[in-house]
Backbone of each chain as nested JSON, in Angstrom:
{
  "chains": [
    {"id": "A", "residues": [
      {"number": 1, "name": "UNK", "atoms": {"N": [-20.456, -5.441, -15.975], "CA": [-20.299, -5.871, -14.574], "C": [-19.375, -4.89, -13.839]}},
      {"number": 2, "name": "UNK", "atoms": {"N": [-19.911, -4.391, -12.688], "CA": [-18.651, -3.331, -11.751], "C": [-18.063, -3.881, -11.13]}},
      {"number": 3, "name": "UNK", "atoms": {"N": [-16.646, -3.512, -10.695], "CA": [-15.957, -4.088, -9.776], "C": [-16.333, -5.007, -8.829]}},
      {"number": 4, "name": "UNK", "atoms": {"N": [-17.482, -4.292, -7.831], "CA": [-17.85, -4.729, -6.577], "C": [-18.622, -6.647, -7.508]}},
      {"number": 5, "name": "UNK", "atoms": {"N": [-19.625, -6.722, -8.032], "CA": [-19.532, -8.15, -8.678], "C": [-18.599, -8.938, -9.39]}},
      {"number": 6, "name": "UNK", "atoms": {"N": [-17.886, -8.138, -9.982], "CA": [-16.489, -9.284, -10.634], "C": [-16.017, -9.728, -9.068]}},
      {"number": 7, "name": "UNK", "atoms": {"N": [-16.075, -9.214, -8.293], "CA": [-15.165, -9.602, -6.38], "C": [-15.851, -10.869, -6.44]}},
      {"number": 8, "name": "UNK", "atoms": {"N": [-17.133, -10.299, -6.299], "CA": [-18.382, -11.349, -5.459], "C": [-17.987, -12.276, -6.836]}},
      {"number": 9, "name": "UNK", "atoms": {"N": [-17.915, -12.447, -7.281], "CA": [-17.878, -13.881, -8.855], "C": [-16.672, -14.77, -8.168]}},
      {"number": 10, "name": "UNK", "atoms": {"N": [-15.793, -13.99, -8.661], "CA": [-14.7, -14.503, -8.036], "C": [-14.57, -15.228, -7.032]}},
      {"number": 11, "name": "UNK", "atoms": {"N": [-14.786, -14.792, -5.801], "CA": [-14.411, -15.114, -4.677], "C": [-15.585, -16.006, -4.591]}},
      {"number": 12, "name": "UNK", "atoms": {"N": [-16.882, -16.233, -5.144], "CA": [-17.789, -17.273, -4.81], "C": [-17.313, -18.247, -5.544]}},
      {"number": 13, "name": "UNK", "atoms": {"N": [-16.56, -18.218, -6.624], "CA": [-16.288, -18.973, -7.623], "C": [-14.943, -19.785, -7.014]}},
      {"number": 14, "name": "UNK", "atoms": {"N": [-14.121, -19.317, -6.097], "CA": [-12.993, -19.942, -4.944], "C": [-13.661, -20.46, -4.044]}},
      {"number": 15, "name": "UNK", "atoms": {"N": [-14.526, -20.1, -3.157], "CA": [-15.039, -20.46, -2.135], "C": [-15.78, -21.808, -2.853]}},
      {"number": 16, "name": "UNK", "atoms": {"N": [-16.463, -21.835, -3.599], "CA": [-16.647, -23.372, -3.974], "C": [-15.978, -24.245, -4.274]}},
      {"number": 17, "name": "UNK", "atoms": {"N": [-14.9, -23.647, -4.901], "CA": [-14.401, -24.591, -5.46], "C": [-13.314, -25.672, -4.459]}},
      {"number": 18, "name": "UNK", "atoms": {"N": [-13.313, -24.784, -3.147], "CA": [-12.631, -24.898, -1.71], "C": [-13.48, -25.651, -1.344]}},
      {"number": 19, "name": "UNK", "atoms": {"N": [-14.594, -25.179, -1.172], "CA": [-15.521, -26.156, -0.368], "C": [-15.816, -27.606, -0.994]}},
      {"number": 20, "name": "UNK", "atoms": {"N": [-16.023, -27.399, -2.302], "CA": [-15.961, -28.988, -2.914], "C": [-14.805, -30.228, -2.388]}},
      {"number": 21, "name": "UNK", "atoms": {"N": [-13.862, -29.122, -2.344], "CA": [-12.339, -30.17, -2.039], "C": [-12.311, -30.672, -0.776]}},
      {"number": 22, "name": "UNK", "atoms": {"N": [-13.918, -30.46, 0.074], "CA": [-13.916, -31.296, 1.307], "C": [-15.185, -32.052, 1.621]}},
      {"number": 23, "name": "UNK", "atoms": {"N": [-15.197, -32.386, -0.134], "CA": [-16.693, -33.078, 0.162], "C": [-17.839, -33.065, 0.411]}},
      {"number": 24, "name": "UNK", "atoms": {"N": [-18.244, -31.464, 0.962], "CA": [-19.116, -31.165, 1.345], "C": [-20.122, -30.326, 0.761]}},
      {"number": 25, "name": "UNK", "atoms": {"N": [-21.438, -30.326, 0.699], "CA": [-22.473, -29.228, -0.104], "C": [-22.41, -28.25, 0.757]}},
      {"number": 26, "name": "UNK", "atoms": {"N": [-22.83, -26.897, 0.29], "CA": [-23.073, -25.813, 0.522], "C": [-23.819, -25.501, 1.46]}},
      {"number": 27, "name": "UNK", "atoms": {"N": [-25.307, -26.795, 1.449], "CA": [-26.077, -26.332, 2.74], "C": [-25.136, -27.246, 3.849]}},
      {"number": 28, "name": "UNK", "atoms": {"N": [-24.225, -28.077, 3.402], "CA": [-24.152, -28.996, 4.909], "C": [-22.76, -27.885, 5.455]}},
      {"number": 29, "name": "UNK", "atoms": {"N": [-22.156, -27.161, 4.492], "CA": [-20.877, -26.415, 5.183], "C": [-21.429, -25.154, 5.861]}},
      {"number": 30, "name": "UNK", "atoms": {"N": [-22.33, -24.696, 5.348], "CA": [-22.961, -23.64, 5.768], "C": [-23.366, -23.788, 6.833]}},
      {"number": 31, "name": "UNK", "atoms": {"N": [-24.395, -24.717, 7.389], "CA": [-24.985, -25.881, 8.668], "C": [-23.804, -25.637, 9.669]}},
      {"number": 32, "name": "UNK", "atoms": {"N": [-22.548, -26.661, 8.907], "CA": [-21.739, -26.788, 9.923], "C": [-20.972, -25.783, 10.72]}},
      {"number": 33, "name": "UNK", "atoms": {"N": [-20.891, -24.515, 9.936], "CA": [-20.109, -23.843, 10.31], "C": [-20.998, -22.258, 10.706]}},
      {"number": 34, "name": "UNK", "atoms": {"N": [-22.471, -22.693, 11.271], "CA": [-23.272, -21.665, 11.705], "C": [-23.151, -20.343, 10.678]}},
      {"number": 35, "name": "UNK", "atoms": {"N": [-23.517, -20.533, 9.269], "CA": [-24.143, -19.854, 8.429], "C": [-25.138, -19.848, 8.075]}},
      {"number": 36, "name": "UNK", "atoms": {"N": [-25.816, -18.557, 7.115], "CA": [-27.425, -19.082, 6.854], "C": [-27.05, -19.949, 5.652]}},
      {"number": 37, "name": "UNK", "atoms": {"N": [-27.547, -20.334, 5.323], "CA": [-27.31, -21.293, 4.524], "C": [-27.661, -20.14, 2.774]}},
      {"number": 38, "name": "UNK", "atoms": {"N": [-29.029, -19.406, 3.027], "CA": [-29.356, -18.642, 1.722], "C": [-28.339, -17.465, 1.77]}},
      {"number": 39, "name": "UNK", "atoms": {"N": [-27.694, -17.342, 2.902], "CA": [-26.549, -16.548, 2.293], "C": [-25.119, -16.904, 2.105]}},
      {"number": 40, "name": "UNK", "atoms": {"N": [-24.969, -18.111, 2.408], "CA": [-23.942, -18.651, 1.917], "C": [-23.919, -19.115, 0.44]}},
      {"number": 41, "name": "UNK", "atoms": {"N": [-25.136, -19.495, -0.279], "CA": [-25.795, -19.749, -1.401], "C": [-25.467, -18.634, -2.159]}},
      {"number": 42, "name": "UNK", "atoms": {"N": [-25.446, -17.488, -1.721], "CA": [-25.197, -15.946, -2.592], "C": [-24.206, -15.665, -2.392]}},
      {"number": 43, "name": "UNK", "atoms": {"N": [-23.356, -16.61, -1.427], "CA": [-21.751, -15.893, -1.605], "C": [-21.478, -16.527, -2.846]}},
      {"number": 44, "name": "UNK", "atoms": {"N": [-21.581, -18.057, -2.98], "CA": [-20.98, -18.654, -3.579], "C": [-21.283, -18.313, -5.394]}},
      {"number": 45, "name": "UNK", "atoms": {"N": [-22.549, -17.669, -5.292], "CA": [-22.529, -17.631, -6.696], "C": [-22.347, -16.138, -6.751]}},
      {"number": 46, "name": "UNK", "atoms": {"N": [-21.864, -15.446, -6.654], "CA": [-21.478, -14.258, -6.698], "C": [-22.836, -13.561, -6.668]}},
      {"number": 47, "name": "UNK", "atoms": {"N": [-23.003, -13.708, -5.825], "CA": [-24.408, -12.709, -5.722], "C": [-24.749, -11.668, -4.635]}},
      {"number": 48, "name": "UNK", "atoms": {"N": [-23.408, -12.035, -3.661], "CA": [-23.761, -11.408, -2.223], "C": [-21.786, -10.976, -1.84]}},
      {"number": 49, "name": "UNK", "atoms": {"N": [-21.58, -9.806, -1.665], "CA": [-20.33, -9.57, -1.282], "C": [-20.135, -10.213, -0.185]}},
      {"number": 50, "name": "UNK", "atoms": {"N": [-19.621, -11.354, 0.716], "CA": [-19.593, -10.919, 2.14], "C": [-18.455, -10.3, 2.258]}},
      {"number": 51, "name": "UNK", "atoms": {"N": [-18.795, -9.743, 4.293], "CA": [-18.569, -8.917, 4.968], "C": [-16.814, -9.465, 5.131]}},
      {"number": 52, "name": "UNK", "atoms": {"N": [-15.775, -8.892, 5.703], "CA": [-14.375, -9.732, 5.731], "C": [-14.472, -10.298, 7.163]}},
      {"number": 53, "name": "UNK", "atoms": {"N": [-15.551, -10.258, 7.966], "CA": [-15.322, -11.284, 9.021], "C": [-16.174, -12.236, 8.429]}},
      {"number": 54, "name": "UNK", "atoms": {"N": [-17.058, -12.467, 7.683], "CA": [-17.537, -13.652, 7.434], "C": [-16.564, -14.431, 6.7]}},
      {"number": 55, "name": "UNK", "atoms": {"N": [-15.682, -13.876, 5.639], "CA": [-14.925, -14.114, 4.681], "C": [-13.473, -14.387, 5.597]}},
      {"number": 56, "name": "UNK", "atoms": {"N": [-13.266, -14.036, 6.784], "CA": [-12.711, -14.875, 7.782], "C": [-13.46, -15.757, 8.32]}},
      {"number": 57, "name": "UNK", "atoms": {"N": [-14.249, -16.318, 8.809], "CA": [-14.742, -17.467, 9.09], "C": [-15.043, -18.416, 8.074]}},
      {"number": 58, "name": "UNK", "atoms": {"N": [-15.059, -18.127, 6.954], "CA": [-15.607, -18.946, 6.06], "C": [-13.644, -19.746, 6.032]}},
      {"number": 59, "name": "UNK", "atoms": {"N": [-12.595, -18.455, 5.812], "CA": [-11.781, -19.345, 5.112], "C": [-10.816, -20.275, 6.509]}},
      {"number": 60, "name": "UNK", "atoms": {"N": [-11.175, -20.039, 7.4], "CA": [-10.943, -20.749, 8.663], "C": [-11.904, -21.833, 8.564]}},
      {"number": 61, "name": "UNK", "atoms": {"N": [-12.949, -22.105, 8.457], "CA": [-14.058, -23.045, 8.153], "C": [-13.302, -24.012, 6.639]}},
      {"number": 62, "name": "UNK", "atoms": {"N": [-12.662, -23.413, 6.131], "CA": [-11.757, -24.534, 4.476], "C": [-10.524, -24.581, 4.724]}},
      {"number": 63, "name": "UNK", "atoms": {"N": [-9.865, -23.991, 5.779], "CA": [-8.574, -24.543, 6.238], "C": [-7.911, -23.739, 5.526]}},
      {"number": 64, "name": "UNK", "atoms": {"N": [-8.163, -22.586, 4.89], "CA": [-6.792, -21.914, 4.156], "C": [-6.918, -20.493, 4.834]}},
      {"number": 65, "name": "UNK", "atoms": {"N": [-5.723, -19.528, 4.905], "CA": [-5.613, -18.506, 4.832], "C": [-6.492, -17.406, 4.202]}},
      {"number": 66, "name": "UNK", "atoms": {"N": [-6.531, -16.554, 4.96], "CA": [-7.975, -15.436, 4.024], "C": [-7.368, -15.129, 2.648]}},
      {"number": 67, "name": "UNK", "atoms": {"N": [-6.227, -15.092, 2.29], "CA": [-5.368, -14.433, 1.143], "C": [-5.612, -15.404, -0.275]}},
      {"number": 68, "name": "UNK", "atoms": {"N": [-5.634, -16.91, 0.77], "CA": [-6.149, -18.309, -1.036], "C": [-7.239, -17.672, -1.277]}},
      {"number": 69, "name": "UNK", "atoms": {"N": [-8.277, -16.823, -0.841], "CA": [-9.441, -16.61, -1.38], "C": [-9.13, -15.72, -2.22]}},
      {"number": 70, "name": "UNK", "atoms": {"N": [-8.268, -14.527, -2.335], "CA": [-8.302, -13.981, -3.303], "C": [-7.335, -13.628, -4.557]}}
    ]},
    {"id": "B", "residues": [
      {"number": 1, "name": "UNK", "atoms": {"N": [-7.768, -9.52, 21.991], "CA": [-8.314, -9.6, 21.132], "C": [-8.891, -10.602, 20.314]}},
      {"number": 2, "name": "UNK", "atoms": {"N": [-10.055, -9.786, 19.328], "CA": [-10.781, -11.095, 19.453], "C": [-10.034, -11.297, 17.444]}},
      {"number": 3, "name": "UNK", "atoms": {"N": [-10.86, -12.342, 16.697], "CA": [-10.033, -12.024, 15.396], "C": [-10.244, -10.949, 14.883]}},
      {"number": 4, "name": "UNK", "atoms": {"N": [-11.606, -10.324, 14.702], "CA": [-12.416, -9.107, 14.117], "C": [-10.823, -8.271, 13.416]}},
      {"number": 5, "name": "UNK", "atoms": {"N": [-10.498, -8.03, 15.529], "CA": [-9.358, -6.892, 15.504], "C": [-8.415, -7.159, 15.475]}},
      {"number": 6, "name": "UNK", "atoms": {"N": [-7.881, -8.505, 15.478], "CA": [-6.844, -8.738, 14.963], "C": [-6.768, -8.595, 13.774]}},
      {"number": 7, "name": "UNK", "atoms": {"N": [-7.713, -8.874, 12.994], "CA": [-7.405, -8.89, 11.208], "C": [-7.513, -7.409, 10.994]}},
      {"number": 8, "name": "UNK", "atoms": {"N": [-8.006, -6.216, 11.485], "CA": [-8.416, -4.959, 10.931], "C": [-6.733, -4.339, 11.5]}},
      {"number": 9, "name": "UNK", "atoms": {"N": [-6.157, -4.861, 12.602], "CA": [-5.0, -4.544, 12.968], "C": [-3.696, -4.527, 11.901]}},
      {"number": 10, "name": "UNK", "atoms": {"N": [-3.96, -5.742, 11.417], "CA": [-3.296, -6.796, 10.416], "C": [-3.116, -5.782, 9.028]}},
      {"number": 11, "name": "UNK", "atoms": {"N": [-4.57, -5.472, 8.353], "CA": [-4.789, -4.746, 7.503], "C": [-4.275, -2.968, 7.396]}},
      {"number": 12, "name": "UNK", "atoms": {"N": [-4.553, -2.703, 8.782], "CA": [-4.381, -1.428, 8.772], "C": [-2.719, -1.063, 8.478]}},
      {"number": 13, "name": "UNK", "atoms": {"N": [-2.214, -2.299, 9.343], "CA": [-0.684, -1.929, 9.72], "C": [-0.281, -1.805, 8.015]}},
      {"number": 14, "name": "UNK", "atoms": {"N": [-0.258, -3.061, 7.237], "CA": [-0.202, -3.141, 5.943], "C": [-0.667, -2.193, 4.436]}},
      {"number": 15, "name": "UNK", "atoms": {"N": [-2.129, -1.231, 4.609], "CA": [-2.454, -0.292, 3.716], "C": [-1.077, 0.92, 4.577]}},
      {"number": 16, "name": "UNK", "atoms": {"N": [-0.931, 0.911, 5.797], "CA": [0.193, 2.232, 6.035], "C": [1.331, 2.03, 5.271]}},
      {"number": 17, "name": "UNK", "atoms": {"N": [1.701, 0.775, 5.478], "CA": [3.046, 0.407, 4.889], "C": [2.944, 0.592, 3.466]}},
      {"number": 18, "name": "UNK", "atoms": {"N": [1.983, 0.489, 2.816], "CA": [2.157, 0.345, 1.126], "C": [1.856, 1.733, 1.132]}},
      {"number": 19, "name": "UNK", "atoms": {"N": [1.046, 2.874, 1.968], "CA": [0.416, 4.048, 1.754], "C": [1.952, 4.95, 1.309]}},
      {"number": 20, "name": "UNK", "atoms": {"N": [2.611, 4.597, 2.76], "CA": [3.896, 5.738, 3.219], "C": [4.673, 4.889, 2.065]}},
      {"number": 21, "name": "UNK", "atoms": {"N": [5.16, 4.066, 1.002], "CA": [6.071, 3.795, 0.109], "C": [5.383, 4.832, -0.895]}},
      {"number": 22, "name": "UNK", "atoms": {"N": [4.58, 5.444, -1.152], "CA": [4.082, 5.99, -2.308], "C": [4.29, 7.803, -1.978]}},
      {"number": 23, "name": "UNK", "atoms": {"N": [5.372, 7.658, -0.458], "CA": [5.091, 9.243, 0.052], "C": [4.041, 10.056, 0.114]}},
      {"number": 24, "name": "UNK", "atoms": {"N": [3.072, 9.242, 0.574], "CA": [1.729, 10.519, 0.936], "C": [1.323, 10.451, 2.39]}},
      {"number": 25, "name": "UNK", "atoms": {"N": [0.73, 11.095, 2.578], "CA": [0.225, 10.909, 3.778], "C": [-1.643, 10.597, 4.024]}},
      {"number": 26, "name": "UNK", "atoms": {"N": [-1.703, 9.822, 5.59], "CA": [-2.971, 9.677, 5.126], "C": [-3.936, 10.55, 4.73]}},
      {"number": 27, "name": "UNK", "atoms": {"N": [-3.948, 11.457, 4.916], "CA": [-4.824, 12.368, 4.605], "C": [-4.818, 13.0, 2.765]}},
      {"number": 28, "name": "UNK", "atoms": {"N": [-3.602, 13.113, 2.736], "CA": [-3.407, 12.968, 0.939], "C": [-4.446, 12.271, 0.695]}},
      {"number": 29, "name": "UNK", "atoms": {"N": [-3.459, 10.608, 1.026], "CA": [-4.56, 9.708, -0.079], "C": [-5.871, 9.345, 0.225]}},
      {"number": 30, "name": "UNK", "atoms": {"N": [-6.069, 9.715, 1.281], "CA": [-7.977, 9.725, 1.336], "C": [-8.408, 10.737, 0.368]}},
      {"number": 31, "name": "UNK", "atoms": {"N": [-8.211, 12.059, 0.622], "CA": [-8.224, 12.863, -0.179], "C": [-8.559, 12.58, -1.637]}},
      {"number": 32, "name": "UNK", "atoms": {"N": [-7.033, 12.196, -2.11], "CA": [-7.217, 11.753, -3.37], "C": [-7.763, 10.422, -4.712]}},
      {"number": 33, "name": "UNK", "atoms": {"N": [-8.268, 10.088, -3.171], "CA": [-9.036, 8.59, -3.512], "C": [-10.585, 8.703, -2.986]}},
      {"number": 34, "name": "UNK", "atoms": {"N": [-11.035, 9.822, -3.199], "CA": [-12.69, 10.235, -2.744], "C": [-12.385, 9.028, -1.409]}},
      {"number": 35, "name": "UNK", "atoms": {"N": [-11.971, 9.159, -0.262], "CA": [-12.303, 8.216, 0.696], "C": [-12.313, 9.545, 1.99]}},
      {"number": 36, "name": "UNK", "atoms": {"N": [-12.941, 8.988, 3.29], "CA": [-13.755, 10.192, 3.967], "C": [-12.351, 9.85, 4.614]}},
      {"number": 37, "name": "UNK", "atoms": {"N": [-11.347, 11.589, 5.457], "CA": [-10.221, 10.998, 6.13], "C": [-10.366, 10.557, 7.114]}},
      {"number": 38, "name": "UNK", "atoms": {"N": [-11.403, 10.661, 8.065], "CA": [-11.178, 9.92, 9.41], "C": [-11.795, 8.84, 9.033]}},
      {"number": 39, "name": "UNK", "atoms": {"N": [-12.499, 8.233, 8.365], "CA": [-12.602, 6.565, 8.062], "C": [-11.336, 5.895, 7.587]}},
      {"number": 40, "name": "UNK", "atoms": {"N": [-10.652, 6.82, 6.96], "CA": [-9.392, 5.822, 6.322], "C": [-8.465, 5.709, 7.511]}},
      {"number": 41, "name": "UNK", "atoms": {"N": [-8.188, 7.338, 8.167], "CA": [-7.461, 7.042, 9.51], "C": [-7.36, 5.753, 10.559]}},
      {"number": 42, "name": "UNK", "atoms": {"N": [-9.227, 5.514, 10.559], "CA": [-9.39, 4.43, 11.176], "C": [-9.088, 3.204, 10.699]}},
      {"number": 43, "name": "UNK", "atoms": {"N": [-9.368, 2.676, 9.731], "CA": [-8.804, 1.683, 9.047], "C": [-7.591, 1.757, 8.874]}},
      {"number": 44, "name": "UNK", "atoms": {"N": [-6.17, 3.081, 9.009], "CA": [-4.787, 2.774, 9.408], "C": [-5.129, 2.231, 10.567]}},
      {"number": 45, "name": "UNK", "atoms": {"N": [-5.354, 2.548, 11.319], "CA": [-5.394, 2.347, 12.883], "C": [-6.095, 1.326, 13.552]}},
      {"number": 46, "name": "UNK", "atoms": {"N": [-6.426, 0.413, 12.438], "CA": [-7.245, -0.997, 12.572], "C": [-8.032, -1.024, 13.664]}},
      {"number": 47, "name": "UNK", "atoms": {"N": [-8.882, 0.097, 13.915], "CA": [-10.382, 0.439, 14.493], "C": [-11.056, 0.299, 14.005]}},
      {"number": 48, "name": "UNK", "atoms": {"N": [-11.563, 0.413, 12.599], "CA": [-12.419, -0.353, 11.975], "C": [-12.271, -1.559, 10.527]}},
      {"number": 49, "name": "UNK", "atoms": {"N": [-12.926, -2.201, 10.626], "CA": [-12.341, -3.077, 9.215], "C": [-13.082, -2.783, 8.484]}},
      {"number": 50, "name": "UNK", "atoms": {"N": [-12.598, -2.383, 7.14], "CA": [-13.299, -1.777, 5.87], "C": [-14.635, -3.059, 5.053]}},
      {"number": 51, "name": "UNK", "atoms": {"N": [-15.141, -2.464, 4.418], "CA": [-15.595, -3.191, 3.372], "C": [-14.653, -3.897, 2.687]}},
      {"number": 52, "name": "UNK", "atoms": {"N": [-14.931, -5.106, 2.128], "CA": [-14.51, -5.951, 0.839], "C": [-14.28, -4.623, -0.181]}},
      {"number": 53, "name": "UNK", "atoms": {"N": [-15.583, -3.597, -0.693], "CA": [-15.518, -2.936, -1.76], "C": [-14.531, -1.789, -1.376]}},
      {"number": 54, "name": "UNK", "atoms": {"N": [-14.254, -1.263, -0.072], "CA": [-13.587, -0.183, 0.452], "C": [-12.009, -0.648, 0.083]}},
      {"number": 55, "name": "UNK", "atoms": {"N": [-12.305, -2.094, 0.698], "CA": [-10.618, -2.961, 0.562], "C": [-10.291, -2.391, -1.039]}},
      {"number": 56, "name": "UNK", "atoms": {"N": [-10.993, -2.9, -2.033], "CA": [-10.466, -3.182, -3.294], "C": [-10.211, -1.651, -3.736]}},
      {"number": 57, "name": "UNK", "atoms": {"N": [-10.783, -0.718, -3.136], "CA": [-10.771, 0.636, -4.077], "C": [-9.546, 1.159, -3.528]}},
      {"number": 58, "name": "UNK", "atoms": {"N": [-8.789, 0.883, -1.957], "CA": [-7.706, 0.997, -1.525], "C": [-6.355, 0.282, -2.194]}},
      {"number": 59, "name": "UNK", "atoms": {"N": [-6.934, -0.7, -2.223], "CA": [-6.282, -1.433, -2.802], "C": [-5.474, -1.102, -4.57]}},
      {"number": 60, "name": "UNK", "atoms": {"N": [-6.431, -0.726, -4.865], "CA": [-6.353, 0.14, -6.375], "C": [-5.474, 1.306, -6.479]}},
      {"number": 61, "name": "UNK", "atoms": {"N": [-6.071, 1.726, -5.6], "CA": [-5.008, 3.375, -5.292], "C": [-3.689, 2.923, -4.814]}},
      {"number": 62, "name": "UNK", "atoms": {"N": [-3.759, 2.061, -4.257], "CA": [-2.29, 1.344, -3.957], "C": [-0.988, 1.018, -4.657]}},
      {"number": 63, "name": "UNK", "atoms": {"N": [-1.846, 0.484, -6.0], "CA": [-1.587, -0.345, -6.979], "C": [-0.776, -1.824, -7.02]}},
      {"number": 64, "name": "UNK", "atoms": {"N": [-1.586, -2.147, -6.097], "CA": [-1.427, -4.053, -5.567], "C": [-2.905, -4.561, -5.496]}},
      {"number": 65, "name": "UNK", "atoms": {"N": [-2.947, -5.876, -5.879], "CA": [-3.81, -6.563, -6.387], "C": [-4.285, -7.239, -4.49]}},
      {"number": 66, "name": "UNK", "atoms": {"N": [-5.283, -7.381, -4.666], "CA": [-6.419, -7.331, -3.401], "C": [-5.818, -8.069, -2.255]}},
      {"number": 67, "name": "UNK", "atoms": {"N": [-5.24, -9.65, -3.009], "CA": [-4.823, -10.12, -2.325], "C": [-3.228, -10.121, -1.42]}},
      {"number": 68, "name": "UNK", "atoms": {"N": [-2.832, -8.913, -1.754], "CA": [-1.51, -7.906, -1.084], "C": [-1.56, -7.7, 0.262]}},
      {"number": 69, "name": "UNK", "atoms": {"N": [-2.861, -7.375, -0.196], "CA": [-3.125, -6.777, 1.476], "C": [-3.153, -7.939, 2.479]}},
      {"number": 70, "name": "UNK", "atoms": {"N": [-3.333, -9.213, 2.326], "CA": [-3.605, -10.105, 3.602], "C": [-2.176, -10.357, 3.381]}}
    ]}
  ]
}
Protein backbone atom coordinates (compact mmCIF):
# COMPACT_ATOMS: atom_id res chain seq x y z
CA UNK A 1 0.00 0.00 0.00
CA UNK A 2 1.60 3.73 -0.83
CA UNK A 3 1.34 6.46 1.21
CA UNK A 4 -1.29 8.31 -0.76
CA UNK A 5 -3.91 5.01 0.35
CA UNK A 6 -2.72 4.38 3.89
CA UNK A 7 -4.15 8.61 4.01
CA UNK A 8 -7.31 7.65 2.19
CA UNK A 9 -7.75 4.35 4.87
CA UNK A 10 -7.22 6.32 7.52
CA UNK A 11 -8.96 9.25 7.22
CA UNK A 12 -12.10 7.21 5.77
CA UNK A 13 -11.67 5.04 8.63
CA UNK A 14 -12.13 8.61 11.08
CA UNK A 15 -14.58 10.07 9.02
CA UNK A 16 -16.86 7.14 9.83
CA UNK A 17 -16.27 6.56 12.67
CA UNK A 18 -17.29 10.54 13.27
CA UNK A 19 -20.09 10.20 11.33
CA UNK A 20 -21.52 7.17 13.21
CA UNK A 21 -21.28 9.26 16.50
CA UNK A 22 -24.23 11.27 15.01
CA UNK A 23 -26.39 8.68 14.09
CA UNK A 24 -26.37 9.07 10.81
CA UNK A 25 -25.66 6.76 7.46
CA UNK A 26 -23.42 7.77 4.93
CA UNK A 27 -26.04 8.30 2.26
CA UNK A 28 -28.24 10.47 4.70
CA UNK A 29 -24.87 12.68 5.80
CA UNK A 30 -23.77 12.87 2.46
CA UNK A 31 -27.62 14.06 1.35
CA UNK A 32 -27.47 16.37 4.10
CA UNK A 33 -24.56 18.05 3.66
CA UNK A 34 -24.73 18.36 -0.41
CA UNK A 35 -22.31 15.50 -1.26
CA UNK A 36 -22.45 12.86 -3.88
CA UNK A 37 -23.23 10.40 -1.96
CA UNK A 38 -20.83 7.62 -4.32
CA UNK A 39 -18.17 9.78 -3.40
CA UNK A 40 -18.59 10.14 -0.08
CA UNK A 41 -18.92 6.20 -0.08
CA UNK A 42 -15.11 6.22 -1.40
CA UNK A 43 -13.99 8.59 1.04
CA UNK A 44 -15.08 6.61 3.69
CA UNK A 45 -13.65 3.43 2.70
CA UNK A 46 -10.48 4.60 1.67
CA UNK A 47 -10.89 4.51 -1.76
CA UNK A 48 -10.99 8.13 -2.87
CA UNK A 49 -8.42 10.84 -1.41
CA UNK A 50 -10.59 13.86 -0.97
CA UNK A 51 -9.69 17.21 -1.99
CA UNK A 52 -8.86 19.53 1.58
CA UNK A 53 -11.86 21.66 0.84
CA UNK A 54 -14.07 18.81 0.80
CA UNK A 55 -12.20 17.44 3.84
CA UNK A 56 -13.13 20.95 5.21
CA UNK A 57 -16.62 20.66 4.70
CA UNK A 58 -16.95 17.32 5.62
CA UNK A 59 -15.24 18.06 9.11
CA UNK A 60 -17.46 21.24 9.63
CA UNK A 61 -20.44 18.95 8.57
CA UNK A 62 -19.15 16.42 12.16
CA UNK A 63 -18.51 19.34 14.24
CA UNK A 64 -14.78 18.85 14.73
CA UNK A 65 -11.80 20.67 13.61
CA UNK A 66 -10.01 19.60 10.25
CA UNK A 67 -6.91 18.42 12.50
CA UNK A 68 -9.48 15.35 14.59
CA UNK A 69 -9.38 13.98 11.13
CA UNK A 70 -5.99 13.35 11.08
CA UNK B 1 -12.45 35.67 2.33
CA UNK B 2 -14.02 32.81 1.64
CA UNK B 3 -12.79 29.38 3.79
CA UNK B 4 -10.94 27.85 0.62
CA UNK B 5 -8.41 30.86 1.46
CA UNK B 6 -8.60 31.09 4.61
CA UNK B 7 -7.43 27.52 5.22
CA UNK B 8 -4.58 27.68 2.32
CA UNK B 9 -3.61 31.03 4.27
CA UNK B 10 -3.66 29.06 7.52
CA UNK B 11 -1.45 26.30 5.96
CA UNK B 12 0.87 28.29 4.12
CA UNK B 13 1.67 30.62 7.08
CA UNK B 14 2.44 27.26 9.11
CA UNK B 15 4.68 24.94 6.33
CA UNK B 16 6.90 28.66 6.43
CA UNK B 17 7.13 28.51 9.99
CA UNK B 18 8.23 24.81 10.29
CA UNK B 19 10.21 25.39 6.71
CA UNK B 20 12.47 28.55 8.15
CA UNK B 21 13.11 26.35 11.75
CA UNK B 22 15.01 23.84 9.59
CA UNK B 23 17.10 27.04 7.98
CA UNK B 24 16.32 26.62 4.38
CA UNK B 25 14.83 28.54 2.24
CA UNK B 26 11.92 28.07 0.04
CA UNK B 27 13.50 27.39 -2.78
CA UNK B 28 16.09 24.92 -1.04
CA UNK B 29 13.38 22.83 0.11
CA UNK B 30 11.35 22.59 -2.97
CA UNK B 31 14.39 21.83 -4.51
CA UNK B 32 15.24 19.23 -2.28
CA UNK B 33 11.97 17.65 -1.93
CA UNK B 34 11.41 17.08 -5.93
CA UNK B 35 8.54 19.83 -5.40
CA UNK B 36 8.18 22.49 -8.49
CA UNK B 37 9.46 26.09 -6.69
CA UNK B 38 6.84 28.31 -7.70
CA UNK B 39 4.08 25.80 -6.63
CA UNK B 40 5.57 25.51 -3.22
CA UNK B 41 6.08 29.40 -3.19
CA UNK B 42 2.46 29.47 -3.71
CA UNK B 43 1.37 27.27 -1.17
CA UNK B 44 3.83 29.57 1.31
CA UNK B 45 1.80 32.25 0.17
CA UNK B 46 -1.56 30.47 0.63
CA UNK B 47 -2.53 31.09 -3.14
CA UNK B 48 -3.02 27.84 -3.67
CA UNK B 49 -4.05 24.87 -1.39
CA UNK B 50 -2.05 21.81 -2.00
CA UNK B 51 -3.15 18.32 -2.39
CA UNK B 52 -3.88 15.99 0.65
CA UNK B 53 -0.82 13.92 -1.15
CA UNK B 54 1.33 17.28 -1.71
CA UNK B 55 0.32 18.07 2.15
CA UNK B 56 1.78 14.71 3.39
CA UNK B 57 5.04 14.71 1.24
CA UNK B 58 5.61 18.35 2.81
CA UNK B 59 4.78 17.33 5.61
CA UNK B 60 7.48 14.51 5.61
CA UNK B 61 10.22 16.73 4.60
CA UNK B 62 9.20 18.64 7.53
CA UNK B 63 9.38 15.95 9.81
CA UNK B 64 5.88 16.46 11.62
CA UNK B 65 3.17 14.18 11.33
CA UNK B 66 0.22 15.49 8.92
CA UNK B 67 -1.78 16.54 11.44
CA UNK B 68 0.91 19.53 12.52
CA UNK B 69 0.08 21.31 9.96
CA UNK B 70 -3.67 22.26 10.87
Amino acid sequence: MNNMSALAKKLGKRIRELRKKQDSTSEKFAQENGISVGYFCDIENGKRLPTLEMLEKIAKALGVPLRELF
